[in-house]
N, C-alpha and C positions, 0 to 999 in steps of 0.2 A: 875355075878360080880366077878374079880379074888379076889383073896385073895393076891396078890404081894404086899408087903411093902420095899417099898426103903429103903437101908441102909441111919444112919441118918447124916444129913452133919452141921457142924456148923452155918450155913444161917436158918438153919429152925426153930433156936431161936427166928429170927423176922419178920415169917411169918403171925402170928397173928396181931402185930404191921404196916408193908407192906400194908396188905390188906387193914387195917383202913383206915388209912392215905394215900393211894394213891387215895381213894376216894374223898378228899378234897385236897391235896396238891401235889407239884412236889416235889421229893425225891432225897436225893444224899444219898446210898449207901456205904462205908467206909466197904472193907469185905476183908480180906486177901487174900493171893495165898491159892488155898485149899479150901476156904470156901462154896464151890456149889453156889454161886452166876451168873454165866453163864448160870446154869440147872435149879435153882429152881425161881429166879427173874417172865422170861420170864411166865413159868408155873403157877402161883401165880396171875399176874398180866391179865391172860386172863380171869379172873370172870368179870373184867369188862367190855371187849368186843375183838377186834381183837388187837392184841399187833405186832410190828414193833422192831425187836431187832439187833442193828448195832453194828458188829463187825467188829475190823479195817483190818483182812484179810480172804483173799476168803477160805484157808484150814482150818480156824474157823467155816464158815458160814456153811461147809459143815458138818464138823465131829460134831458141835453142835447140826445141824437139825435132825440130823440123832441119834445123841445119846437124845436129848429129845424125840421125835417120838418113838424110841424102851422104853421106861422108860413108856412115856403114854398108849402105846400097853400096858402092862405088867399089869399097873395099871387097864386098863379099861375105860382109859378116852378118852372120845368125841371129844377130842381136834384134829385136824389136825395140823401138822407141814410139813412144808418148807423151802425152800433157794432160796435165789436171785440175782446169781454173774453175771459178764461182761458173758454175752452169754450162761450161762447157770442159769436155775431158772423152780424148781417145785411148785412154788405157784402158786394160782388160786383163785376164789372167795371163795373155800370153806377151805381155809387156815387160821386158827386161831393164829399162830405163823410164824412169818416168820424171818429167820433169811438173813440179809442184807449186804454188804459192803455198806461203807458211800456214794458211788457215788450213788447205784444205788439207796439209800432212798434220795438222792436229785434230780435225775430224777424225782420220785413218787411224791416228796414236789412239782417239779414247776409244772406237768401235774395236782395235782388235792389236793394241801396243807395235803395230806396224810387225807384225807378228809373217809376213808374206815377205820382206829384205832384211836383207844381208850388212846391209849398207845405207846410211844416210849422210847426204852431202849436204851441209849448208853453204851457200856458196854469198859472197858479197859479206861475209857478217859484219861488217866494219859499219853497217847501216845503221846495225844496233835496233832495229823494228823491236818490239815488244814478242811479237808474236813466235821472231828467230830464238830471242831469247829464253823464251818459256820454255820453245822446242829445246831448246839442248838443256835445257837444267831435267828436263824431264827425259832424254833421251839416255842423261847417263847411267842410270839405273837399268836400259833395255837389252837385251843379249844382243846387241847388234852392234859392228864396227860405224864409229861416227869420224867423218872426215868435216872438218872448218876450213871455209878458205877466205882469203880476202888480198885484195891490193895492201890496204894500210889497215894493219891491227898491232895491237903488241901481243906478237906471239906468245912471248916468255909468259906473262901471266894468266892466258887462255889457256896455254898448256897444261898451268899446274891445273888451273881448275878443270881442267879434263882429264889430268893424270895423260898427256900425249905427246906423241915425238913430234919437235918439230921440220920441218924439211923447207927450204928456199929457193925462188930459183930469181932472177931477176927478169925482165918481158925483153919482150922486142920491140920496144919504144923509139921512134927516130927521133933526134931533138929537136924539140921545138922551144923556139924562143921565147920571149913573154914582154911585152909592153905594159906599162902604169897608164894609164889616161886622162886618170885624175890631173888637175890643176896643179894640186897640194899631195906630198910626199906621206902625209899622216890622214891623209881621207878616207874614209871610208865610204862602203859600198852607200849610195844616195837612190829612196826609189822617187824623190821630187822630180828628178829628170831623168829617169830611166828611158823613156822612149827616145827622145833625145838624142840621148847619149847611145841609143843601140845605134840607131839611123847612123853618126856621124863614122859610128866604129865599122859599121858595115861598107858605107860608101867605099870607106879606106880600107879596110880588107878588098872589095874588089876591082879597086885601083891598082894595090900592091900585092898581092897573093892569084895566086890561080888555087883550081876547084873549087869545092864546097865550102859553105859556111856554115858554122853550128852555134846557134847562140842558146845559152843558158838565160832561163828567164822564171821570175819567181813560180806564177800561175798561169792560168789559161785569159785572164782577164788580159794579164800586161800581154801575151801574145798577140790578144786579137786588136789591142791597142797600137800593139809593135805590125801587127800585119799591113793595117791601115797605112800607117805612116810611111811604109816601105814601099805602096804600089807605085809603079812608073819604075823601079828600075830594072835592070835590064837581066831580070836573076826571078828565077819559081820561087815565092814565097809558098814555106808551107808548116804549119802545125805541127808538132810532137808533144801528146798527153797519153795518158793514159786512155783517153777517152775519142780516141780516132778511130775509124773504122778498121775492120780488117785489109780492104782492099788498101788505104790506105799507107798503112803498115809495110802492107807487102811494096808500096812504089819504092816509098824511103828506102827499105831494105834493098832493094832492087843491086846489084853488083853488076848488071850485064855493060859491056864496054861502047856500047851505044854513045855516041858525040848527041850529047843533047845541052841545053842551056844549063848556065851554073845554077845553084840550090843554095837558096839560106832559109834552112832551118830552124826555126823559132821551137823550144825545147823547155818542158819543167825538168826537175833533174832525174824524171824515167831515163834518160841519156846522159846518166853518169855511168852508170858502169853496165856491165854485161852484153848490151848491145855493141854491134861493130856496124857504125854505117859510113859505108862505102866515100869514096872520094872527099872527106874531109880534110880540111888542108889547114884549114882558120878556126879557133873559137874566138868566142865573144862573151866574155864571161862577166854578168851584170854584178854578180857579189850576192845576190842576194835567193831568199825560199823562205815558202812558208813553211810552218813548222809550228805544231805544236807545243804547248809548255804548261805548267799547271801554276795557279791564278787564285789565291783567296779558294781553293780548295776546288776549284774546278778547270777543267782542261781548255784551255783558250788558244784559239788558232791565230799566228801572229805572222809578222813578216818578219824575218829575222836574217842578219846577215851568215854568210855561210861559214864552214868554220875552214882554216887552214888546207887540212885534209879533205875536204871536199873541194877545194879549189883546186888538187893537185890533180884530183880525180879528174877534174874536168880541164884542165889544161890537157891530162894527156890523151883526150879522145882527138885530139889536131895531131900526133905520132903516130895512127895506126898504122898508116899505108904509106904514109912518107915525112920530109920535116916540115913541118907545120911551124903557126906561130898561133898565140893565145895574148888575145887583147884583152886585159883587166879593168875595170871601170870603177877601180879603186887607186889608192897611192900603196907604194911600192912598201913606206912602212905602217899601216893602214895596223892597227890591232886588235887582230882577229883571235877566235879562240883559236884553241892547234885542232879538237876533235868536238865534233858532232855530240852534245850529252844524249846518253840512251833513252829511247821513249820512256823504259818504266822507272825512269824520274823523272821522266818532265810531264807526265798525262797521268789521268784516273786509272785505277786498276780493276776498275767493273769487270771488262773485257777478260784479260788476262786472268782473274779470280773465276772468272766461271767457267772457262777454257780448263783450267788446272782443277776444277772441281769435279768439269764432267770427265778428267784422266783418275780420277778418286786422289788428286793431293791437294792439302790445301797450299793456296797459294804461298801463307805468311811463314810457311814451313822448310818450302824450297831453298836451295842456295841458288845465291846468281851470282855472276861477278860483282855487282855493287850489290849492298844492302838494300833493299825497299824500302821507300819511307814511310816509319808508320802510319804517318796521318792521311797518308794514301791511300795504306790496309785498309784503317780502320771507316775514312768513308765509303770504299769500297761496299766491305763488308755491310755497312748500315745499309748503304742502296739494295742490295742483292737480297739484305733479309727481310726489308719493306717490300721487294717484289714479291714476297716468300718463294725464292728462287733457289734456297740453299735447304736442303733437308737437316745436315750439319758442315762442318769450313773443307769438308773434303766428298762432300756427298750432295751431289744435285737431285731439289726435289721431283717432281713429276713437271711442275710446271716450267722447274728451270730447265729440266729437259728437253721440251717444247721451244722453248727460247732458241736452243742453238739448232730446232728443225731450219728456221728460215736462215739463209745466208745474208741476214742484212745485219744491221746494229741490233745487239741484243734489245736495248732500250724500246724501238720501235717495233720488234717480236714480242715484245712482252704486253704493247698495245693493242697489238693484233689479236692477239689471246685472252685478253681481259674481254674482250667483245664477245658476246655469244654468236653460238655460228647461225650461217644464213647471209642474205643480203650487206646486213650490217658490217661484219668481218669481212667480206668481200671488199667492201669500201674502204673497210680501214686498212685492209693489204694493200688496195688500188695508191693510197694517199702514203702507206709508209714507201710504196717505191717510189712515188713521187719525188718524196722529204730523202730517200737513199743519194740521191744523186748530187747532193749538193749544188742544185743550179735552178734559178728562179723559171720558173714556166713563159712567165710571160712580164711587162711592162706596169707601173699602173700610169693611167695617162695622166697629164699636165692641164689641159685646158679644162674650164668648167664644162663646156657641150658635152664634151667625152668625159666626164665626169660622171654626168650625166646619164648620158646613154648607158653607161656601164652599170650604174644605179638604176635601169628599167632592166635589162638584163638580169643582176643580181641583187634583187634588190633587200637581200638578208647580210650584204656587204661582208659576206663569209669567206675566209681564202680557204677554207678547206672545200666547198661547195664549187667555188669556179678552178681551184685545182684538178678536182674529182671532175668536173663538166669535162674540162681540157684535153683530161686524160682521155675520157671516153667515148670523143668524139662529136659531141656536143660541137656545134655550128658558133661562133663566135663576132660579136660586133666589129666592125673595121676599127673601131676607134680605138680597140685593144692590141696591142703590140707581146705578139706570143710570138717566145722564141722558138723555134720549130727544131732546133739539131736538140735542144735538151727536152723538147717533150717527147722526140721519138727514142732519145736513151730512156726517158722514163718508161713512155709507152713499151718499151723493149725490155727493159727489168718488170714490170708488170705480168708482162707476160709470163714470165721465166717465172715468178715467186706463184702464179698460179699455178705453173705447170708443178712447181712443188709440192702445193698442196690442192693439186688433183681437180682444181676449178674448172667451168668452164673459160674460154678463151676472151681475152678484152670485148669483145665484140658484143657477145653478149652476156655483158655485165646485166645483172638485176637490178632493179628499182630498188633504192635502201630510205629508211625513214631514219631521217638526220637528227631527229629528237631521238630516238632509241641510241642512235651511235653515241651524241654526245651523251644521255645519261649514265651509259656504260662506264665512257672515261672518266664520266664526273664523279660516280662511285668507285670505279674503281684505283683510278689515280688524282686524285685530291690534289699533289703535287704539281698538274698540271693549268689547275684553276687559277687565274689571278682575276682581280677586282682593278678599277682604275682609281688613280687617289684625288681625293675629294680638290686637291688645291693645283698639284701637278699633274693636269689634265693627260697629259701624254706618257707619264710615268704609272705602272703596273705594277702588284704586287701581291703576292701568296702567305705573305706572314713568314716565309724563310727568305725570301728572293725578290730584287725588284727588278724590273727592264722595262726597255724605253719600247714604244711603238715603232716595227721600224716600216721608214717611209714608203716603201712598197707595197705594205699590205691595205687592205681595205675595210679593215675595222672606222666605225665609225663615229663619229666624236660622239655620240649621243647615246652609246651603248658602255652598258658598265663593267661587264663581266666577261669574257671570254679562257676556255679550252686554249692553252700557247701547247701547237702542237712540235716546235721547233724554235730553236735560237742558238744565237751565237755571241760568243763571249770577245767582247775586245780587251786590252789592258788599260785603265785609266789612268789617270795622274800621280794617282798616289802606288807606292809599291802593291800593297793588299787589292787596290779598287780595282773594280771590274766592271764595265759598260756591257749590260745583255741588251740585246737584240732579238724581240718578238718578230718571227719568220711567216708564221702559220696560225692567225688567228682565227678561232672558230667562237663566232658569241653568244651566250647562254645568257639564260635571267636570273636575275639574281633570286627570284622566287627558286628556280631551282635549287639552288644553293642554299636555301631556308630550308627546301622541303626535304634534303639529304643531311641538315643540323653542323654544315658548316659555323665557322668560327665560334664563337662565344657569347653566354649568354650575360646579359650587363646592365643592370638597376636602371629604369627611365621614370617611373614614379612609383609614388608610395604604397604600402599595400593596404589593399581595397576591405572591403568591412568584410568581405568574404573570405578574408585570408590567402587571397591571388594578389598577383605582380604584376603589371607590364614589364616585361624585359625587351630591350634591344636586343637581336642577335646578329653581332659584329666582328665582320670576317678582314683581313688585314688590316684592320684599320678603319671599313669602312662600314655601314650601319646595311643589313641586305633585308631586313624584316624585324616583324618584333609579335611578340606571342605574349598570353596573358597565362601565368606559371601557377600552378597550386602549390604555394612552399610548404615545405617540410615544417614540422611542429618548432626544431630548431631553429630553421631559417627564417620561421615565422616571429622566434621571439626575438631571433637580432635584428629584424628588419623591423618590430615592435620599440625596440629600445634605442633604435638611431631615432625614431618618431619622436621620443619622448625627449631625449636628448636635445631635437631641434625644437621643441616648445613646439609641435605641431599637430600631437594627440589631444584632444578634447578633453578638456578634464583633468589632464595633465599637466598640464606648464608650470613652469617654474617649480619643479618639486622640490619640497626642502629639503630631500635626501642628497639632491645630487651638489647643492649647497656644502651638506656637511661632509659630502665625500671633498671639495673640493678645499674645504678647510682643516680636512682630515693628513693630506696633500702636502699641505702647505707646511703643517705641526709637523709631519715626518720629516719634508728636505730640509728645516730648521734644525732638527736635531736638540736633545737636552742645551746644551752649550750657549745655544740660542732662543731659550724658551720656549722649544717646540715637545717633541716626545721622542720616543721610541715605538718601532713598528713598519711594517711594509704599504709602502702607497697603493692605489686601489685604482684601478681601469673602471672608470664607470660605465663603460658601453659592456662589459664583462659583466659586471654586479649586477647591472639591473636584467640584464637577462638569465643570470644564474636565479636572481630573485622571483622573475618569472616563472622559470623551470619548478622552484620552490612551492612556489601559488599554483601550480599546476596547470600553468596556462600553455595550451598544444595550438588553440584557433580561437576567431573572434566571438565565438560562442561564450568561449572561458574566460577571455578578458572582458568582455562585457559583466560578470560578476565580482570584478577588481576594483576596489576605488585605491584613490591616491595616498589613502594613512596607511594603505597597506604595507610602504614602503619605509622601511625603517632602518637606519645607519649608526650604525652604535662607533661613534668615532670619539673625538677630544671628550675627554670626561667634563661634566656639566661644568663641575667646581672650578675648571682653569678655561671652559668657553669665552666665558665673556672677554674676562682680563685679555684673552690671547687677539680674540676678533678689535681689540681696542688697539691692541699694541699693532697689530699688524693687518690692516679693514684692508678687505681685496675690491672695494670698492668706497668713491668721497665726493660727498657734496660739498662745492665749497659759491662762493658767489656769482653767478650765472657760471657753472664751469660744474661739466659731472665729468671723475676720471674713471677708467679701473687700470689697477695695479696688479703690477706683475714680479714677484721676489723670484730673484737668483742668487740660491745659498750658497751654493759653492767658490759666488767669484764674490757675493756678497756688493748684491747690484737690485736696485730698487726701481721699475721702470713705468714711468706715470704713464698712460695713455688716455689721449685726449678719447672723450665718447661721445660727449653733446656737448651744447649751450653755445650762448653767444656772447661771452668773450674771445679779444680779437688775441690779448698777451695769456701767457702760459701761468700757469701758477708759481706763486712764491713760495721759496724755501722755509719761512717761518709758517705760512699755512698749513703746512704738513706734518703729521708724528714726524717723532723726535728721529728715529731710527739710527741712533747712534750708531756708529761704526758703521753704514754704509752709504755707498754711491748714490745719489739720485739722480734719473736721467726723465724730464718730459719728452714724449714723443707726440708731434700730433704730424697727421700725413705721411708723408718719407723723414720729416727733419728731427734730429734727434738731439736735445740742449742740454748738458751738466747743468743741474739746478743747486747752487752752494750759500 
């Protein structure tokens, strides 16, 4: 039996009370930064059997499993410990803890409702992840005890909605101070001089503070902008993302008491909670993270100031091990929100609706703490049913099954499987883990030579092609600037999504034919297609969507059509606008998109003696081909009777029918009152093709035996013709001057329009009937004259 006794942490106040109570009840947790609630919960709670503990990132899952596991060595305890991230995972049956990210304890919930524990811990929830969230709405129905914890939550109404006791303890926080740095007392977090302002706040952290330094900083961009800037002094610059190596990982975490140089940490907020790293003394906290938010109905990645609650978090990582101080690079009343709003309001619910579909619920059914919005749902829903990914709102179909085999964006699984297998699918796995990683491969160059050059290289100016080359090894021109740490995370996710599904290894990748890939997507996701607009050369558009080309890729101004295999949404100017961004263009012809009967088909001339069309067929907007149509007997006689109507059939022109339809017209919107009749007005492009239909006319066979008397309009009775056309002529010759006239009965308005001749003055009022009781107005051009 050893004799180790853990040092004692503030949580182990309510380890007696924990144990009771999780026996009979669900538990929410309330336990500061500090408090060993991440170490000691899990450990506590496996008296009762195998415990499930979700944490919202994968360098949590790891450095957690591994530091319980070495603490239970120590002690002597029986307990096995694990972890279980995207492609990597040492649990097994004989795993008593296993520490999780949320995806993959919702894997486990749909294969077998986590049916193997006793116990599941969510831990951090105050993140509010989409994914944390679905896990508990969907966990409270499971026979299992569910523990919540967090630094800042409001317990009170987590509770009810869990129906759980709650228990508090407060941390071991030592205090640290906090400076404003801002200028101005009312500023807010600014990313115009964020690096800047890290450098100055740094300098003076290690002028005035001893150990470590920890800055918070939005993404990995400003990091490696903030790294830059910071070489030459006299302190280890080093990276904290998600996206750091293992080894890595382990320096940071490193505790051994080794006298080495001080460390400033440049940090996204993976180092707000969960993690403890070692001899922090200072933060540096920019104010700011990205964060997504939904946009004109789609999920847009923004920079956005942090909220209250997150700042507190991150103040208190400078109290773990001693009193610290926390430099703010805001003003002191700077107005911030108080909390973080939850992803599933502020992003798409694709994700989460099909996560809840493959546990058999539907998503719009669950309760959460806040209401979902429906316009969420419901596009949700439309995307999911256009993948036919949903069998019904609680039931996934085969294919949407498929979707959640790969661990990447469903979105980009569902590309993958639209491809028939072979080669082709292999390429399109190769390029969705390309596009998984959110980080560009490579440069495009600035100078024309290397413009150039890269244009003899690739000369189909395809980014999905020199993506695909990148990945697989392909030798590449000097003149191209490839980022080498993001192509080997891709290359490193490639691998892994093969080993998924059972491929051979990058290496040898097979020869794929880039015309079969792209027709696959072009049939099978349409959505995907945009055309470029005829006037706004650098503007793209699908008929739902438009976006700009963005400046990295190598689409070419010359090329009409492309496959947008990726983008990204900014906020514009206006609340609703949205600036997308074309990431990944692959370009197609637009013959292709003719020969798949993209966009629409749309009148270019008249029909031929044979009873055929030329149509345009016009896809956003823009014209991609045109095909000569055999119309229907219908379409034939209205595309017969606009001829006639334009005075442009043979034999036709000028028909007196359409005359007396128009005088027929005129008798009606007069009404008795005003010498007109009673009766309904008459659409002539209607008539004459009902009258067609009549004459049995189907094709130009059968109107070749039609003449012009055929056409007969039984309107103004004879008897009152003449008088009426006298009173009221829709057309007048008067001395070099022809008008036609236009009556408006209702407002009781008589309007000359100039038509021919050469006179220079308008017509005089005594020229004209009498037309008592109304207005008269000439018009000739735009200008329009009371004639009295």
């Amino acid at each position: 039996m050893s004799n180790y006794k853990p040092s004692s942490l503030p949580i182990d106040s309510l380890q007696t009370r924990f144990v009771e109570q999780l026996a009979h009840d669900h538990l929410v947790v309330e336990a500061a930064t500090g408090s060993g609630k991440s170490t000691r919960l899990p450990v506590w709670a496996a008296n009762l059997g195998k415990v499930l503990v979700v944490q919202p990132r994968r360098i949590a899952c790891e450095a957690l499993s591994t530091y319980v596991s070495e603490q239970l060595a120590l002690s002597g305890s029986p307990h096995k410990v694990g972890y279980s991230i995207r492609f990597h995972s040492s649990v097994n049956e004989n795993t008593d803890i296993a520490f999780v990210t949320p995806g993959i304890a919702l894997r486990w919930l749909a294969e077998n409702k986590l049916a193997d524990y006793a116990v599941l811990i969510i831990d951090e929830f105050h993140e509010r992840r989409w994914d944390s969230d679905l896990l508990l709405a969907l966990a409270k129905s499971l026979p299992l005890k569910v523990v919540v914890t967090s630094a800042t939550l409001q317990g009170n109404k987590l509770s009810e909605y869990l129906a759980a006791k709650v228990l508090k303890t407060t941390g071991r926080e030592f205090p640290v101070s906090v400076s404003y740095e801002a200028r101005e007392s009312h500023h807010l977090p600014d990313s115009r001089r964020v690096t800047e302002s890290v450098k100055q706040a740094v300098e003076k952290a290690l002028l005035k503070d001893e150990g470590d330094i920890l800055v918070f900083l939005p993404g990995r961009a400003e990091i490696q902008a903030c790294q830059a800037s910071l070489n030459g002094l006299d302190a280890e610059v080093l990276p904290l993302h998600a996206s750091i190596s293992a080894q890595e990982r382990k320096t940071l975490l490193d505790n051994s008491s080794e006298q080495r140089i001080r460390r400033v940490i440049l940090a996204t907020n993976v180092a707000e909670t969960s993690l403890t790293i070692p001899r922090i003394t200072s933060v540096i906290d920019s104010g700011l993270e990205r964060r997504t938010k939904q946009r004109a109905g789609r999920t847009v990645l923004s920079l956005e100031r942090v909220s209250r609650a997150s700042a507190e978090q991150r103040r208190g990582r400078a109290g773990r091990v001693c009193a610290g101080h926390c430099y703010r690079l805001w003003g002191e009343f700077a107005p911030l929100e108080s909390v973080t709003p939850p992803q599933l309001q502020r992003e798409e619910l694709l994700e989460p609706m099909l996560f809840a579909a493959s546990c058999n619920h539907a998503l719009a059914k669950l309760q959460f703490l806040e209401a979902l919005p429906e316009k969420s749902l419901s596009i949700a829903s439309v995307r999911l049913n256009r993948m036919q990914a949903l069998r019904t709102e609680d039931c996934l179909s085969e294919h949407g099954q498929r979707l959640l085999n790969l661990p990447i964006d469903s979105y980009f699984s569902h590309l993958v499987n639209l491809v028939p297998k072979g080669p082709e699918r292999e390429a399109m796995l190769d390029l969705a883990a390309a596009l998984s990683i959110n980080r560009s491969l490579y440069q495009k160059p600035k100078s024309e030579h290397a413009l150039k050059v890269l244009s003899q290289w690739q000369p189909l100016h395809c980014d999905m092609s020199i993506t695909l080359d990148l990945l697989r090894g392909k030798t590449w021109p000097d003149e191209l600037t490839v980022n080498q740490d993001a192509l080997s995370q891709a290359q490193e996710l490639a691998e892994q999504l093969r080993s998924v599904m059972a491929l051979d290894d990058l290496a040898y990748a097979k020869s794929y034919s880039r015309e079969k890939l792209l027709e696959a997507l072009v049939v099978g996701a349409k959505e995907l297609v945009y055309v470029r607009r005829e006037k706004r050369t650098n503007a793209m558009g699908n008929g739902i969507a438009e976006l700009q080309v963005g400046r990295e890729s190598l689409f070419d101004d010359a090329q009409l059509a492309a496959v947008v295999f990726d983008l990204y949404s900014l906020p514009g100017r206006g609340v609703k606008q949205l600036n997308n961004i074309g990431l990944c263009l692959a370009p197609v012809s637009v013959d292709l998109l003719a020969k798949h009967r993209f966009g629409e088909l749309q009148s270019k001339t008249s029909v031929a003696a044979d009873g055929s069309q030329l149509m345009q067929r016009v896809y956003a907007g823009r014209v991609i081909g045109s095909e000569k149509v055999a119309l229907s007997a219908e379409d034939y006689r209205q595309a017969l009777a606009k001829r006639i109507l334009a005075n442009q059939q043979s034999g036709f022109s000028q028909l007196g029918c359409i005359q007396d339809i128009a005088a027929w017209n005129l008798w009606v919107s007069l009404g008795e009152k005003h010498g007109g009749g009673e009766g309904d007005q008459v659409d002539s492009l209607e008539w004459l093709s009902s009258q067609l239909a009549l004459l049995g006319v189907e094709n130009a066979e059968d109107f070749s035996l039609i003449e012009a008397t055929d056409f007969v309009f039984e309107g103004i009775p004879q008897w009152q013709r003449e008088d009426f056309e006298q009173r009221y002529p829709r057309q007048l010759v008067l001395a070099d001057l022809k008008l036609d006239v236009e009556y408006k009965a209702g407002s009781k308005q008589v309007i000359v329009h100039y038509a021919s001749g050469g006179r220079k003055a308008g017509p005089k009022r005594w020229e004209l009937p009498t037309w008592a009781g109304w207005r008269v107005f000439y018009v000739k051009a735009s200008k329009r004259v009371a004639l009295t």
